[in-house]
PQR file with spaces between the fields and no chain letter, atoms N, CA, C, O and H, PARSE charges and radii, in Angstrom:
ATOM       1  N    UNK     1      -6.752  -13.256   17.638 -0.4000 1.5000
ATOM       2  CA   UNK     1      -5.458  -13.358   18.274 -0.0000 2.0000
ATOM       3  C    UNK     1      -4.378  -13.420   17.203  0.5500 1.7000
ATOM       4  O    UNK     1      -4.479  -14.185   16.244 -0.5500 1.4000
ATOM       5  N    UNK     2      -3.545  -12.764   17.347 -0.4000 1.5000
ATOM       6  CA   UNK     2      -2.052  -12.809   16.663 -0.0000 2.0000
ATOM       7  C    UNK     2      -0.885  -12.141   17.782  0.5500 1.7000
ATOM       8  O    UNK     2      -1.053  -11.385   18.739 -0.5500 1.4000
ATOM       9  H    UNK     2      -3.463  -12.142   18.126  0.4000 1.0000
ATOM      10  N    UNK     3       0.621  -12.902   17.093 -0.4000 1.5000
ATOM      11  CA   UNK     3       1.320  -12.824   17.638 -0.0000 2.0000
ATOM      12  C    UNK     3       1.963  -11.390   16.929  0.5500 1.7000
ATOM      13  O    UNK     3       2.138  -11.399   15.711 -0.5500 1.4000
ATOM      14  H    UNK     3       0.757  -13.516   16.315  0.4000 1.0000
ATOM      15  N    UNK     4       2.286  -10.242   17.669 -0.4000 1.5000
ATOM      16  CA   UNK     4       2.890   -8.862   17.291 -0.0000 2.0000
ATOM      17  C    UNK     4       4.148   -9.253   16.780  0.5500 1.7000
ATOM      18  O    UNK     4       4.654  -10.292   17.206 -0.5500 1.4000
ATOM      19  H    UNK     4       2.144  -10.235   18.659  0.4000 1.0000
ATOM      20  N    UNK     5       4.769   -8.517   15.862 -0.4000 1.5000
ATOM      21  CA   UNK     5       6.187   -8.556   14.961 -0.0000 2.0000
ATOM      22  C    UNK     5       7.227   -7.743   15.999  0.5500 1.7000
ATOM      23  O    UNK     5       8.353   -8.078   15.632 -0.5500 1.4000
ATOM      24  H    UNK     5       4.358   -7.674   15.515  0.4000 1.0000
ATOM      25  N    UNK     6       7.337   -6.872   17.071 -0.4000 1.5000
ATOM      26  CA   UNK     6       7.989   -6.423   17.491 -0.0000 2.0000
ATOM      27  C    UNK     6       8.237   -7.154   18.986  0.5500 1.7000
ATOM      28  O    UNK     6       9.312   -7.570   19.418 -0.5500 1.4000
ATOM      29  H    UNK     6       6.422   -6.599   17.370  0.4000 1.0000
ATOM      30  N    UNK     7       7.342   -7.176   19.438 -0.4000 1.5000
ATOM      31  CA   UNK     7       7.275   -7.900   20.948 -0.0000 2.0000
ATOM      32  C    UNK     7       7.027   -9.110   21.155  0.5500 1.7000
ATOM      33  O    UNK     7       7.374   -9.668   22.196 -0.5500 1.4000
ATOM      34  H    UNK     7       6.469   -6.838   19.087  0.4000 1.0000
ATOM      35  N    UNK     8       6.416   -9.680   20.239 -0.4000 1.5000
ATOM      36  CA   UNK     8       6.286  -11.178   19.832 -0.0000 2.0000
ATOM      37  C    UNK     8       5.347  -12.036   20.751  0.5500 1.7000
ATOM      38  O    UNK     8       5.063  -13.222   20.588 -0.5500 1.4000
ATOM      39  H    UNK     8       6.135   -9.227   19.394  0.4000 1.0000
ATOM      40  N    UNK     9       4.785  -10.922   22.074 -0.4000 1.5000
ATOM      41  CA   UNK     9       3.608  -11.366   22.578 -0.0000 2.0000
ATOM      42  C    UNK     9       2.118  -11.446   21.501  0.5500 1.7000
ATOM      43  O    UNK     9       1.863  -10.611   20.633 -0.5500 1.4000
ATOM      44  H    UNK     9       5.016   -9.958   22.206  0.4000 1.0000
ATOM      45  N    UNK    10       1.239  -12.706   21.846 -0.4000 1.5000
ATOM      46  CA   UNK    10       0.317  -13.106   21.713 -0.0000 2.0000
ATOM      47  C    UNK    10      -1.153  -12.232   22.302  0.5500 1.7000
ATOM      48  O    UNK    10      -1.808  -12.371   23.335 -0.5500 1.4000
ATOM      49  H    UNK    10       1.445  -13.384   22.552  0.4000 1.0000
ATOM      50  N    UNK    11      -1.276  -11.439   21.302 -0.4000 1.5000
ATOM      51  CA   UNK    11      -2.384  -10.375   21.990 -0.0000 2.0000
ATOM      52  C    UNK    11      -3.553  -11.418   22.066  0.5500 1.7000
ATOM      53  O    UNK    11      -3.813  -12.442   21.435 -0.5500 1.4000
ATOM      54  H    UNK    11      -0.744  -11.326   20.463  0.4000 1.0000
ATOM      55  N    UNK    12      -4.335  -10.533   23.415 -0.4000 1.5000
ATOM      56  CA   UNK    12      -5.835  -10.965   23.496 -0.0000 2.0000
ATOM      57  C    UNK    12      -6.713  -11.300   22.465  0.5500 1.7000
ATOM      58  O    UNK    12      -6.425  -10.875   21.347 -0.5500 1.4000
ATOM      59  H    UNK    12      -4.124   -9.701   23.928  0.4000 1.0000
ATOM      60  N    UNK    13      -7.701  -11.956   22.598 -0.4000 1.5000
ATOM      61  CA   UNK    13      -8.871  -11.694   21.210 -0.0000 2.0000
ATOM      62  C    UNK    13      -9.403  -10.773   20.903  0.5500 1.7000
ATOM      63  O    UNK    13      -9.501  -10.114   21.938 -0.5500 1.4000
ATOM      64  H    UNK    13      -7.935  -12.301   23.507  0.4000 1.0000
ATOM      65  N    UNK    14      -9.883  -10.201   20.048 -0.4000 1.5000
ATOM      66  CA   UNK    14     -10.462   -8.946   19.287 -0.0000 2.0000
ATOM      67  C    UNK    14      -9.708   -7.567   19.561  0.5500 1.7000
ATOM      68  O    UNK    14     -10.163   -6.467   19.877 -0.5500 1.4000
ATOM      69  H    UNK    14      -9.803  -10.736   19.207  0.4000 1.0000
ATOM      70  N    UNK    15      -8.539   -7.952   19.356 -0.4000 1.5000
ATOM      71  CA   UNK    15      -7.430   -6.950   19.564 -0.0000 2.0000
ATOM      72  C    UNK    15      -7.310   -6.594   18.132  0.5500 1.7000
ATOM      73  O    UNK    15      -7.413   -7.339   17.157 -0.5500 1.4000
ATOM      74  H    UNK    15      -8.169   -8.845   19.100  0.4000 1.0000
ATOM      75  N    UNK    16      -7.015   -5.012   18.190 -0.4000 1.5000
ATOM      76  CA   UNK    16      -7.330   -4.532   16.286 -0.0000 2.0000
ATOM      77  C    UNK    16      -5.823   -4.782   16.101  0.5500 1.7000
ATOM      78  O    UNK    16      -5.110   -4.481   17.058 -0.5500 1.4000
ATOM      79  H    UNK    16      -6.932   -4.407   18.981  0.4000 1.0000
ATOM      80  N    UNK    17      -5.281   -5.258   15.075 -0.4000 1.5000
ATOM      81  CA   UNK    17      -4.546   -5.488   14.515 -0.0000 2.0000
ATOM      82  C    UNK    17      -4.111   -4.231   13.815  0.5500 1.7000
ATOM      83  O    UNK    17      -5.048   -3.516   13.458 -0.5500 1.4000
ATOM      84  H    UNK    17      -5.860   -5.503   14.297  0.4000 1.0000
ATOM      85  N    UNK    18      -2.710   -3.732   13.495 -0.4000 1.5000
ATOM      86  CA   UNK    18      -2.208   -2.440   12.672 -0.0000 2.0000
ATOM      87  C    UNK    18      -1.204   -2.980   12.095  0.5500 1.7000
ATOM      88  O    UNK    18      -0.520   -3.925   12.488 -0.5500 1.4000
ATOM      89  H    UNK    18      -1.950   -4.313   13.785  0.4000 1.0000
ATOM      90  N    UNK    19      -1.088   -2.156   10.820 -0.4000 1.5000
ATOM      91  CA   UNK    19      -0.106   -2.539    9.897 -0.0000 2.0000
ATOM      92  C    UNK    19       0.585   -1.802    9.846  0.5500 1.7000
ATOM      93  O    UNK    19       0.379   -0.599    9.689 -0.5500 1.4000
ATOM      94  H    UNK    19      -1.643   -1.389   10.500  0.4000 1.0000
ATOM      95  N    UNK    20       1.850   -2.504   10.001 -0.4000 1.5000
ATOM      96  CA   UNK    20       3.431   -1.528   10.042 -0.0000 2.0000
ATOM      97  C    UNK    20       4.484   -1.978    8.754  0.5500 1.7000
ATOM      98  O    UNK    20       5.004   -3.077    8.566 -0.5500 1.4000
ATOM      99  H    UNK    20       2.017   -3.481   10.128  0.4000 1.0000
ATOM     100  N    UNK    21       4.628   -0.449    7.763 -0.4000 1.5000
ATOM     101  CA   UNK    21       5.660   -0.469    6.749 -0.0000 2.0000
ATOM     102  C    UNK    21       6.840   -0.766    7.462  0.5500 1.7000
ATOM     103  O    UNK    21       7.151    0.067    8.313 -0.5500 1.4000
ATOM     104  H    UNK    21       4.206    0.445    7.916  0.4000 1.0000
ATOM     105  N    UNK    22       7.571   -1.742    7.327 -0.4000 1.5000
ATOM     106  CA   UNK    22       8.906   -2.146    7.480 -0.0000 2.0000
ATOM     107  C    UNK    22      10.039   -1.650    6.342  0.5500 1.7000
ATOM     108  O    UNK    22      11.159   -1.229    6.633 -0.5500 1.4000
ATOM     109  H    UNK    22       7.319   -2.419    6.635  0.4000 1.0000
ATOM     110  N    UNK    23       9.508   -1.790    4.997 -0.4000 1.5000
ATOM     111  CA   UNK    23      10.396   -1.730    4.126 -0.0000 2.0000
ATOM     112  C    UNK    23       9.743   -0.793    2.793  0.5500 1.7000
ATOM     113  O    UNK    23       8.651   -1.082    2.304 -0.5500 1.4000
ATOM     114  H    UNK    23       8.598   -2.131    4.761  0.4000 1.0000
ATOM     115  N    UNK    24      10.048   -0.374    2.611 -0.4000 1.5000
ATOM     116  CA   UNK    24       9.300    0.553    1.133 -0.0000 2.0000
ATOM     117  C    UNK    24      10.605    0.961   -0.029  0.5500 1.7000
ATOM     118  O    UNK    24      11.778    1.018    0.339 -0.5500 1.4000
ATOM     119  H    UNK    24      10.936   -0.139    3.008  0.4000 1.0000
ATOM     120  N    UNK    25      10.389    1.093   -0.749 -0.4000 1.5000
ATOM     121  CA   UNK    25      11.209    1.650   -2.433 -0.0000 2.0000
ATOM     122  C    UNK    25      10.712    2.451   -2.981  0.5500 1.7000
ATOM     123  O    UNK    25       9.506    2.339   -3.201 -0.5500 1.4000
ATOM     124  H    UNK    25       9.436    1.047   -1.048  0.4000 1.0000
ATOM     125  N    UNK    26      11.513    3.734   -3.487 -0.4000 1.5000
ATOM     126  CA   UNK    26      10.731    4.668   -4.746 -0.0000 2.0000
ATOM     127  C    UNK    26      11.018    3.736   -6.212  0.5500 1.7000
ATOM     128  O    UNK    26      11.939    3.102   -6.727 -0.5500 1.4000
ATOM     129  H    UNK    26      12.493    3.825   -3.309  0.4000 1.0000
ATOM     130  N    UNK    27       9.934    4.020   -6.431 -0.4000 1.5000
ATOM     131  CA   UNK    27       9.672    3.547   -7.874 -0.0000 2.0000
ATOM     132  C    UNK    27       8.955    4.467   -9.169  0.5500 1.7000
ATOM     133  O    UNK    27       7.865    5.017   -9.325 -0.5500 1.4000
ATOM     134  H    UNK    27       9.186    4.535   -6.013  0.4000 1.0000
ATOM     135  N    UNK    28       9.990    4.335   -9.852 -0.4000 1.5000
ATOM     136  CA   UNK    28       9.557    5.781  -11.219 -0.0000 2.0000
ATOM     137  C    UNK    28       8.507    4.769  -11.962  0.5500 1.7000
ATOM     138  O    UNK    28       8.688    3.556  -12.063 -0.5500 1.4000
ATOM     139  H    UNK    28      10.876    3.889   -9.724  0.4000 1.0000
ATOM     140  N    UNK    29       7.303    5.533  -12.497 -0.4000 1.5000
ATOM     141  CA   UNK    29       6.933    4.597  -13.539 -0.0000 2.0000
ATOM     142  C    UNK    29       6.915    5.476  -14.803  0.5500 1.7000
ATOM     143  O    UNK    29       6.354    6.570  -14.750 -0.5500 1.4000
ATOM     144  H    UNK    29       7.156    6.519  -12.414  0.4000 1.0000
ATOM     145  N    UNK    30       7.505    5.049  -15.944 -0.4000 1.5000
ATOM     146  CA   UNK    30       6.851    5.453  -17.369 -0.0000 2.0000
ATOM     147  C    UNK    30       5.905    5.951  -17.476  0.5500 1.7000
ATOM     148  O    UNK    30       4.860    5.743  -16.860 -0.5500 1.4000
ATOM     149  H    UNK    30       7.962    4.161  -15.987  0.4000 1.0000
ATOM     150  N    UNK    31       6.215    6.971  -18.585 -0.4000 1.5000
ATOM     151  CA   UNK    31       4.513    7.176  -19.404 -0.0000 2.0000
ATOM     152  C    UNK    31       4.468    6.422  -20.587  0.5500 1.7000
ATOM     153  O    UNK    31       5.335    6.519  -21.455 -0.5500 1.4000
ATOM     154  H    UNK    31       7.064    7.140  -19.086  0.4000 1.0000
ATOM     155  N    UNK    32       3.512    5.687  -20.659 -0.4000 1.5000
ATOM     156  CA   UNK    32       2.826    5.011  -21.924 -0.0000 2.0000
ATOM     157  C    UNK    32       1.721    5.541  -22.442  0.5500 1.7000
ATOM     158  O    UNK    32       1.241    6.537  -21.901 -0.5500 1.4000
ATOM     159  H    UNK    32       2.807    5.609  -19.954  0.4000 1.0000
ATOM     160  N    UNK    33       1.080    4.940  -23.654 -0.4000 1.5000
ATOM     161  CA   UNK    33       0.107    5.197  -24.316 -0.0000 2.0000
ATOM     162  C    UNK    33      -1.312    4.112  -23.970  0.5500 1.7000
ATOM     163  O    UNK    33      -1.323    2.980  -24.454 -0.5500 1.4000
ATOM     164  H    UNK    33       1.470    4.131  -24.093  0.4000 1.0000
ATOM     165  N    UNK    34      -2.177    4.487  -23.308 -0.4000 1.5000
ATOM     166  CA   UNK    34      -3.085    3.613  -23.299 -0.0000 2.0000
ATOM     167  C    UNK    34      -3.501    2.662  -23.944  0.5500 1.7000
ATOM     168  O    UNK    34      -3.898    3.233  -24.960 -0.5500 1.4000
ATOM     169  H    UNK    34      -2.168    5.406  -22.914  0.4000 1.0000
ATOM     170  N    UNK    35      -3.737    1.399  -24.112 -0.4000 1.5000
ATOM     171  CA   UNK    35      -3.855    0.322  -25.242 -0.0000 2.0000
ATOM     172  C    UNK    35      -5.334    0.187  -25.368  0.5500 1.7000
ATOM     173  O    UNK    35      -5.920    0.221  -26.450 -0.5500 1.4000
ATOM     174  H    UNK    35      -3.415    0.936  -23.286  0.4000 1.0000
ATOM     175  N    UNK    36      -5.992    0.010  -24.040 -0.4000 1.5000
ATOM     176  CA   UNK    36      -7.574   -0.245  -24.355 -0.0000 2.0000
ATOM     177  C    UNK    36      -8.166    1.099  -24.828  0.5500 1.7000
ATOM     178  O    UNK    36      -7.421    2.015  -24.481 -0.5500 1.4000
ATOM     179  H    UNK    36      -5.516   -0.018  -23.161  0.4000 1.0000
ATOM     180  N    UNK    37      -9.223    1.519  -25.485 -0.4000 1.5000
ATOM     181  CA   UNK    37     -10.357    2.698  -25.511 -0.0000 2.0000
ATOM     182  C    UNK    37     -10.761    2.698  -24.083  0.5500 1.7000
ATOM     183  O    UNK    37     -10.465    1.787  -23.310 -0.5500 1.4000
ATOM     184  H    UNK    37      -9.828    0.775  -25.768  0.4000 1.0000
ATOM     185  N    UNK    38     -11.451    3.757  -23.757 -0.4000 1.5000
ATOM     186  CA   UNK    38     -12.138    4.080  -22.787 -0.0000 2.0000
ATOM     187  C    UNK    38     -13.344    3.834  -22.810  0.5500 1.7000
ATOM     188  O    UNK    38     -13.821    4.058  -23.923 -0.5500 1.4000
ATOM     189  H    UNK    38     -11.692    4.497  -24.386  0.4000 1.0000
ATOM     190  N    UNK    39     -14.416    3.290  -21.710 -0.4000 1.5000
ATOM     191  CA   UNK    39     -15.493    2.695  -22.104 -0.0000 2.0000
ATOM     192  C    UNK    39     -16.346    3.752  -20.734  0.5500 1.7000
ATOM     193  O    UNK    39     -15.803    3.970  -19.651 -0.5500 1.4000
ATOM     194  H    UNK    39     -14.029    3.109  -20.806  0.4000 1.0000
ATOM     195  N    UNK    40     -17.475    4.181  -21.049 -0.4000 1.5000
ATOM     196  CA   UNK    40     -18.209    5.143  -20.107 -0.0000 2.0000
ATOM     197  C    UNK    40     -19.018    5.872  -20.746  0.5500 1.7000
ATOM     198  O    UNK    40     -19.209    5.682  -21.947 -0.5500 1.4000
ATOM     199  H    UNK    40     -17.916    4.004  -21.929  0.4000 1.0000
ATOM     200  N    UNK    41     -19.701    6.934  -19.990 -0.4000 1.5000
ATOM     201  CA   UNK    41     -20.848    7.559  -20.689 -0.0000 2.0000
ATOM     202  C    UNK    41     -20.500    8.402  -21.967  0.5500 1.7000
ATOM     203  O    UNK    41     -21.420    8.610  -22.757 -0.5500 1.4000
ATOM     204  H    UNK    41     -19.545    7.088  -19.014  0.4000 1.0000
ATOM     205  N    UNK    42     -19.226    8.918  -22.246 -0.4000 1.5000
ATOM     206  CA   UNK    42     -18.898    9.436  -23.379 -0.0000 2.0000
ATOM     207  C    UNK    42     -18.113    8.856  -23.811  0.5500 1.7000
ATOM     208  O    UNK    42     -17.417    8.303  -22.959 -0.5500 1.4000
ATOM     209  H    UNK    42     -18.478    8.750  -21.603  0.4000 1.0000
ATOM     210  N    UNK    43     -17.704    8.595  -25.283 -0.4000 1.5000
ATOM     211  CA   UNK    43     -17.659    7.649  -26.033 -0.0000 2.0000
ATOM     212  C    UNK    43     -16.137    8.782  -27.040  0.5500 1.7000
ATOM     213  O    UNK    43     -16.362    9.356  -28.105 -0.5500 1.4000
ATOM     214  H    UNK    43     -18.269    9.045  -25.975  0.4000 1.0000
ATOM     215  N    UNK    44     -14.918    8.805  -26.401 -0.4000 1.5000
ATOM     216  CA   UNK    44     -13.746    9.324  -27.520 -0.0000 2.0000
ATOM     217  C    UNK    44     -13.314    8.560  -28.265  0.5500 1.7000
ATOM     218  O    UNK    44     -13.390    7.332  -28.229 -0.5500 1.4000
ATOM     219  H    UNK    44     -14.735    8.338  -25.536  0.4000 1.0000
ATOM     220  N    UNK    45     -12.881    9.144  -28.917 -0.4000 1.5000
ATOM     221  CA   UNK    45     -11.966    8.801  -30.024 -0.0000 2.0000
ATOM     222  C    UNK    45     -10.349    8.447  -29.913  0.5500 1.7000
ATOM     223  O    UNK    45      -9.675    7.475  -30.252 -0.5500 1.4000
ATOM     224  H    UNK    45     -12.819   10.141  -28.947  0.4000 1.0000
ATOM     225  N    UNK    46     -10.100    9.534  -29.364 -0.4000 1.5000
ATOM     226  CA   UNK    46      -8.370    9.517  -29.132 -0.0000 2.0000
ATOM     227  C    UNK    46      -8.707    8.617  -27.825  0.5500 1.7000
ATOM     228  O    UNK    46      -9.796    8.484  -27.266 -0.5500 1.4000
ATOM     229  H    UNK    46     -10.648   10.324  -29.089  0.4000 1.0000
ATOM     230  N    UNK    47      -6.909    7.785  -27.362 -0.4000 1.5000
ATOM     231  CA   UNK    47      -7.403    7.345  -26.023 -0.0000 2.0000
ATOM     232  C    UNK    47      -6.294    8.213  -25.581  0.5500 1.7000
ATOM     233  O    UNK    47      -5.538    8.646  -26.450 -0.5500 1.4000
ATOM     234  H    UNK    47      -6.025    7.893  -27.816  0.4000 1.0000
ATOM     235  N    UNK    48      -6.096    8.530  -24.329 -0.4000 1.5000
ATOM     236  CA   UNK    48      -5.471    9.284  -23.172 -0.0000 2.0000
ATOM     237  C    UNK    48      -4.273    8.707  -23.537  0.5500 1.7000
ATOM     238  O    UNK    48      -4.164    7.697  -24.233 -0.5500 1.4000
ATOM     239  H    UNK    48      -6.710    8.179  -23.623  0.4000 1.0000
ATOM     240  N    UNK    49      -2.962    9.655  -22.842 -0.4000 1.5000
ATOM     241  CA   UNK    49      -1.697    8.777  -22.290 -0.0000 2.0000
ATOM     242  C    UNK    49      -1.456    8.777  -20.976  0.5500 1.7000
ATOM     243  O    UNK    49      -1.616    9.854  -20.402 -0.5500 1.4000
ATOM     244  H    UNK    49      -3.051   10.475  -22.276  0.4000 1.0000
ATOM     245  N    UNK    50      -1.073    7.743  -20.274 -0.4000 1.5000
ATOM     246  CA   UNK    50      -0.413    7.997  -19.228 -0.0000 2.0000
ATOM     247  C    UNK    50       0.508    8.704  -18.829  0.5500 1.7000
ATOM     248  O    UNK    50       1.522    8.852  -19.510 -0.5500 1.4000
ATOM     249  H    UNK    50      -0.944    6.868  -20.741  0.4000 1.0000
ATOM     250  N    UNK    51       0.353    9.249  -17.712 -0.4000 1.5000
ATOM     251  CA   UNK    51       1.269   10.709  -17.783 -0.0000 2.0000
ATOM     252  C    UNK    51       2.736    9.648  -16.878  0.5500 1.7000
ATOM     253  O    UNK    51       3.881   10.096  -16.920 -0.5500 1.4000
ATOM     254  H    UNK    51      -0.472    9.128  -17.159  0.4000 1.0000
ATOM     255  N    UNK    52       2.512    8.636  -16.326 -0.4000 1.5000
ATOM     256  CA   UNK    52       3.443    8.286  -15.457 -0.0000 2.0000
ATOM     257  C    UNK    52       4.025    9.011  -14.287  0.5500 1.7000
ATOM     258  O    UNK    52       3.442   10.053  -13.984 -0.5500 1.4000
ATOM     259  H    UNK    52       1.581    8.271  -16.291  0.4000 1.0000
ATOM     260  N    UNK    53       5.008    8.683  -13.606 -0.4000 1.5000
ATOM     261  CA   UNK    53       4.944    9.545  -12.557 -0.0000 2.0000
ATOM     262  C    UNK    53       6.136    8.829  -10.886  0.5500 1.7000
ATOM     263  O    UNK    53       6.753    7.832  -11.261 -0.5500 1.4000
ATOM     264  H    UNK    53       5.482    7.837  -13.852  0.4000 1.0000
ATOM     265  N    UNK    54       6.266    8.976  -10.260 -0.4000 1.5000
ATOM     266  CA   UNK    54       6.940    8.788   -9.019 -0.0000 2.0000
ATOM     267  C    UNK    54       6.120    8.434   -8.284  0.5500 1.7000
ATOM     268  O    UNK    54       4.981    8.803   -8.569 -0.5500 1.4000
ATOM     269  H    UNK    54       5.765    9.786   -9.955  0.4000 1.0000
ATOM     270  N    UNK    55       6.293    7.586   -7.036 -0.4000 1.5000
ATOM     271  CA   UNK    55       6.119    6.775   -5.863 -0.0000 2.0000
ATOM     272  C    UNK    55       7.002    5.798   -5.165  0.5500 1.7000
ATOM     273  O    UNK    55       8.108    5.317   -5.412 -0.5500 1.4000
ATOM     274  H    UNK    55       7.219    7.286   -6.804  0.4000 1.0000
ATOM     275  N    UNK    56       5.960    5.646   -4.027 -0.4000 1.5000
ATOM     276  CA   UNK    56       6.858    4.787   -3.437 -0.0000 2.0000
ATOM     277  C    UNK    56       5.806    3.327   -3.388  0.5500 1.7000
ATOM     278  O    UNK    56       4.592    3.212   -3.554 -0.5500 1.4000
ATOM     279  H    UNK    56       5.061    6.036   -3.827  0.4000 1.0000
ATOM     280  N    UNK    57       6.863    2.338   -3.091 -0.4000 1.5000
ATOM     281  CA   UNK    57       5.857    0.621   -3.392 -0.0000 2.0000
ATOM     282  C    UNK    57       6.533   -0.056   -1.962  0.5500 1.7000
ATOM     283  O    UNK    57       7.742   -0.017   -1.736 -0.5500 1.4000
ATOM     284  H    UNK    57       7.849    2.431   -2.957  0.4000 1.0000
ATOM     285  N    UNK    58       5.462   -0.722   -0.981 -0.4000 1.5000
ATOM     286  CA   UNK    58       5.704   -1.279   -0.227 -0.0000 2.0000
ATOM     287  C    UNK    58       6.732   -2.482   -0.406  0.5500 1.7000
ATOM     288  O    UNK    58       6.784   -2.984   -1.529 -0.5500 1.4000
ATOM     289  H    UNK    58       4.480   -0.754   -1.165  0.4000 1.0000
ATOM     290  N    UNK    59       7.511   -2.967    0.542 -0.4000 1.5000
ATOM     291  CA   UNK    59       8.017   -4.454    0.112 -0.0000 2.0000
ATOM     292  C    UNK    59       8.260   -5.121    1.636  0.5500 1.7000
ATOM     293  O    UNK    59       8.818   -6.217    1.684 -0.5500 1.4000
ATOM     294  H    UNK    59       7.469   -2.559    1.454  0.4000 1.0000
ATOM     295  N    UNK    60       7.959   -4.645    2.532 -0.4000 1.5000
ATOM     296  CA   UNK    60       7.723   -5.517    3.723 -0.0000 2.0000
ATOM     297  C    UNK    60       6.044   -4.336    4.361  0.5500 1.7000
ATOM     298  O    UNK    60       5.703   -3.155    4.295 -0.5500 1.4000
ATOM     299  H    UNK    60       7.505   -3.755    2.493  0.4000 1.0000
ATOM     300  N    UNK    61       5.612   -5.370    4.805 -0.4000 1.5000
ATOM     301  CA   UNK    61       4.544   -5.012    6.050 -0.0000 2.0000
ATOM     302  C    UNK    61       4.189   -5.668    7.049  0.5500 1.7000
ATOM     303  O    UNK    61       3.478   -6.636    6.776 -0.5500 1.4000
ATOM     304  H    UNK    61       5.889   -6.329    4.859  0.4000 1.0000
ATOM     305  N    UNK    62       4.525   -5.429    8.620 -0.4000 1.5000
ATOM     306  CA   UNK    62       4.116   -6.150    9.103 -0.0000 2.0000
ATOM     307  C    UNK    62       2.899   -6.426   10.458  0.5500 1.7000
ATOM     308  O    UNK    62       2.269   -5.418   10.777 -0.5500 1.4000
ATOM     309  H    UNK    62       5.102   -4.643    8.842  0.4000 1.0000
ATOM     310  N    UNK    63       2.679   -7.311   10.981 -0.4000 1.5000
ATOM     311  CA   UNK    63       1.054   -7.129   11.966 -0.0000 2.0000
ATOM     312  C    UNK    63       1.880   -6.327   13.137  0.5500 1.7000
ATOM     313  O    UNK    63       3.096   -6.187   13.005 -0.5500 1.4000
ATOM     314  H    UNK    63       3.191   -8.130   10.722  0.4000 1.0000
ATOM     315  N    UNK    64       1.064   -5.699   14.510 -0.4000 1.5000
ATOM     316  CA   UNK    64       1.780   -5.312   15.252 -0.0000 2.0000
ATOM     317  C    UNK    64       0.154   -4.830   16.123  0.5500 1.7000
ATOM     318  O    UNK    64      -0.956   -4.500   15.706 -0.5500 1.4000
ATOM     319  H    UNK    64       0.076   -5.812   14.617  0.4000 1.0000
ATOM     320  N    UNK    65       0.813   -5.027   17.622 -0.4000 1.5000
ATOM     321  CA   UNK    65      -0.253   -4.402   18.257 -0.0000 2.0000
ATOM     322  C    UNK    65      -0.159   -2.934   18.658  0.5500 1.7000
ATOM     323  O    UNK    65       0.911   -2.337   18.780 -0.5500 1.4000
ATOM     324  H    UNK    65       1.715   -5.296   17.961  0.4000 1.0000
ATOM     325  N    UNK    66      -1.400   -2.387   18.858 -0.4000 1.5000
ATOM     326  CA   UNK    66      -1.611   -1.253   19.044 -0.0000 2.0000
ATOM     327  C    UNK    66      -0.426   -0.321   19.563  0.5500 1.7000
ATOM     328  O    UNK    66       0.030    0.603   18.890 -0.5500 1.4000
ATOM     329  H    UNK    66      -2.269   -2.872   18.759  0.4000 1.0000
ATOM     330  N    UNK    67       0.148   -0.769   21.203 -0.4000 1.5000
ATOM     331  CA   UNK    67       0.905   -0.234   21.532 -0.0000 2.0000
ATOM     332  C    UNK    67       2.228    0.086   20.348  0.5500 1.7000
ATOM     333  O    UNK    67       2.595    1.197   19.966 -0.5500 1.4000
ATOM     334  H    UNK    67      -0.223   -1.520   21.750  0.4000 1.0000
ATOM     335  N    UNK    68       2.713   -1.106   19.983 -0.4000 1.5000
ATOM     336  CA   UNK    68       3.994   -1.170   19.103 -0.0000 2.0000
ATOM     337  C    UNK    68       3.776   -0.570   17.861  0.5500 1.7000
ATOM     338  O    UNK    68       4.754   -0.171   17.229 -0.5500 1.4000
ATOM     339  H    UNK    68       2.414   -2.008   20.294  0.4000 1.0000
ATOM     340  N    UNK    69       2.533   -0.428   17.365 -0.4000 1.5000
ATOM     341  CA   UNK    69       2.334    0.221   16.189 -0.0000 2.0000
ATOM     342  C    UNK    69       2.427    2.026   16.117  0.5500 1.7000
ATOM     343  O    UNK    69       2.487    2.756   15.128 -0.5500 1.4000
ATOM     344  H    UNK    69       1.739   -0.752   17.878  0.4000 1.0000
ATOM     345  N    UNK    70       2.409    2.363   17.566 -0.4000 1.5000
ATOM     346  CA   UNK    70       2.496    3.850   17.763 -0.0000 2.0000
ATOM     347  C    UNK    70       3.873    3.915   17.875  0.5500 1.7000
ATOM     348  O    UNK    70       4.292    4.690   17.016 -0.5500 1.4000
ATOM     349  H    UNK    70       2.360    1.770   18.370  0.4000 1.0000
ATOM     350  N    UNK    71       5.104    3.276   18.801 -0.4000 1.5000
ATOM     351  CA   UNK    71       5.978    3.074   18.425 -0.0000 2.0000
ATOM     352  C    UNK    71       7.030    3.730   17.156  0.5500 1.7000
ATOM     353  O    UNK    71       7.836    4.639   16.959 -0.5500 1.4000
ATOM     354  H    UNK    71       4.763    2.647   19.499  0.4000 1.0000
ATOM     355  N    UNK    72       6.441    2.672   16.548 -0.4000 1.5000
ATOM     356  CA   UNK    72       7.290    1.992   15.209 -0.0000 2.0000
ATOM     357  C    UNK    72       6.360    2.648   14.260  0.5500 1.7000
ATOM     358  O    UNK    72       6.329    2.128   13.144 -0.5500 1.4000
ATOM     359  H    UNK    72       5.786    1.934   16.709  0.4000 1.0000
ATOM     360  N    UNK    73       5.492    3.817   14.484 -0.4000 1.5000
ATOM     361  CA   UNK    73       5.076    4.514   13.159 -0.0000 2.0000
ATOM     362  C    UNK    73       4.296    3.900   12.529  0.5500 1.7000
ATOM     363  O    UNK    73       4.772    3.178   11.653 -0.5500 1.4000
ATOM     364  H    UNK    73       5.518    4.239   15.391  0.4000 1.0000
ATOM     365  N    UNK    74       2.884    3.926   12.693 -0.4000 1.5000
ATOM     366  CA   UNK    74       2.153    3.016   12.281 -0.0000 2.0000
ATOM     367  C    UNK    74       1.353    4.049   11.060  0.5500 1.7000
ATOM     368  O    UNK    74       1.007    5.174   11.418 -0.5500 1.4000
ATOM     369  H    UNK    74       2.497    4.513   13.404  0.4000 1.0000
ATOM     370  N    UNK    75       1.056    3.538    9.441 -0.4000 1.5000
ATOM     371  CA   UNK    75       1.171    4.288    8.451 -0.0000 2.0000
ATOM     372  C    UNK    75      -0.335    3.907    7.829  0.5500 1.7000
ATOM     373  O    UNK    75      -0.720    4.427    6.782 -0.5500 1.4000
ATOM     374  H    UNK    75       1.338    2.624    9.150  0.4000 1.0000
């Protein structure tokens, strides 16, 4: 049982629970240079760089029942 973020009714028991992005940000990340070696079946020398790259990073999520999660775009 949980209480839904949109309707704020108290679903039944063994009701599947869905998670709804509320809030998200793009976030650039750097490229850096790897600090650790690489450890695995082949054994280099050089280590890799990170190529870095674009995304996006959650910053709200919230519970929601089934119905409200189709709604409100459930991700």
């Amino acid at each position: 049982m949980f209480r839904c973020y949109f309707c704020d009714c108290i679903t039944p028991p063994k009701t599947t629970r869905s998670s709804v992005v509320v809030e998200f940000r793009e976030k650039r990340y750097e490229s850096r240079r790897r600090e650790s070696p690489r450890r695995g079946a082949r054994n280099r020398d050089e280590t890799p760089a990170d190529k870095g790259g674009s995304g996006s990073e959650i910053i709200k999520e919230v519970d929601a029942c089934p119905a409200c999660a189709v709604k409100h775009g459930n991700r």
